[in-house]
N, C-alpha and C positions, 0 to 999 in steps of 0.2 A: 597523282598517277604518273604523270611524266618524271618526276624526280625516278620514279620507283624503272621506268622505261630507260632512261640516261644512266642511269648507275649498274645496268644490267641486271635488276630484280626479278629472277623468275619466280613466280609464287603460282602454286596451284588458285584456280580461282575461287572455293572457297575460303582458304586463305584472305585471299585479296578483299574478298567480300566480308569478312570480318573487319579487316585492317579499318576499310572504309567506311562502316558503318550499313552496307546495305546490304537489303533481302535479295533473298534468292529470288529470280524470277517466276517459277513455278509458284511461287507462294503470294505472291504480289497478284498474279493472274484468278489466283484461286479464291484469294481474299474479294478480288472486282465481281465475279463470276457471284458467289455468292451474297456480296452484297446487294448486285443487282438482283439476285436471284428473290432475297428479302426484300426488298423494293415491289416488285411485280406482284409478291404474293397478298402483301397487305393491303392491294388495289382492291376495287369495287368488282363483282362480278362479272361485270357487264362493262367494263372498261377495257377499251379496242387492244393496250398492251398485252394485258392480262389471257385476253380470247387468243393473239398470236404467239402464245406461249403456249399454249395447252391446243394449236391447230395441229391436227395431224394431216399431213401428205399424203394425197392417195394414187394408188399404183405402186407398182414395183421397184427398187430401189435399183442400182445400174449391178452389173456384176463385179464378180471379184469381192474383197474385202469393204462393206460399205464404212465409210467416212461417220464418227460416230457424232452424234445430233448436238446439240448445246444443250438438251435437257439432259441426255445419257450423262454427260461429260456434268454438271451438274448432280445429278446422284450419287456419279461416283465421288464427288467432292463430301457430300452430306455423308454419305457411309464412312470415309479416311476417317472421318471428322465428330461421327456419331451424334450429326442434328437430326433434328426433323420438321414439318412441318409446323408443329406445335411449337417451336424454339421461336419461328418466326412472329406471334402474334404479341410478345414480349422486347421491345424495340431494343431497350439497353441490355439485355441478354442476350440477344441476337448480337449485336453490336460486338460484344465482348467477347460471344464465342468464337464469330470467328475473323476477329485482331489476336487472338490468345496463340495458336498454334503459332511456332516458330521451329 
């Protein structure tokens, strides 16, 4: 990356992120997100992770545009992506769905 900085290389950053070999951030984020997401589900019912996952907040959320949850943000990953819950009880399929998107 410095040669490319020294020589005056401007490249759009996906560009760059080809050249170099790496993902795109949003995808890297999305991949954790879900992973952990698989992780928590195939937990025990009754395992403390798994209850503060599925806790709801009570009271009223602050005003304006509310900040959206790690579950919402989460769904909408599963819908991009066309899992679902059932994809999770299958490790190596889980696994591979979602390393696949690129």
């Amino acid at each position: 990356m410095l040669w490319i900085a020294v020589n005056g290389g401007s490249f759009p950053s996906k560009e760059l992120r080809e050249r170099l070999g790496i993902d795109d951030i949003a995808l890297v984020l999305q991949q954790n997100r879900l992973r952990w997401y698989g992780h928590v589900l195939q937990k025990e019912d009754d395992d403390w992770v798994k209850k503060c996952m599925e806790y709801e907040v009570e009271g009223p959320r602050s005003r304006g545009i509310p900040k959206k949850t790690w579950r919402e943000v989460v769904k909408e990953d599963c819908r991009a992506r066309k899992l679902n819950k059932a994809d999770v009880l299958d490790r190596s399929k889980w696994r591979k769905l979602i390393k696949d998107v690129r």
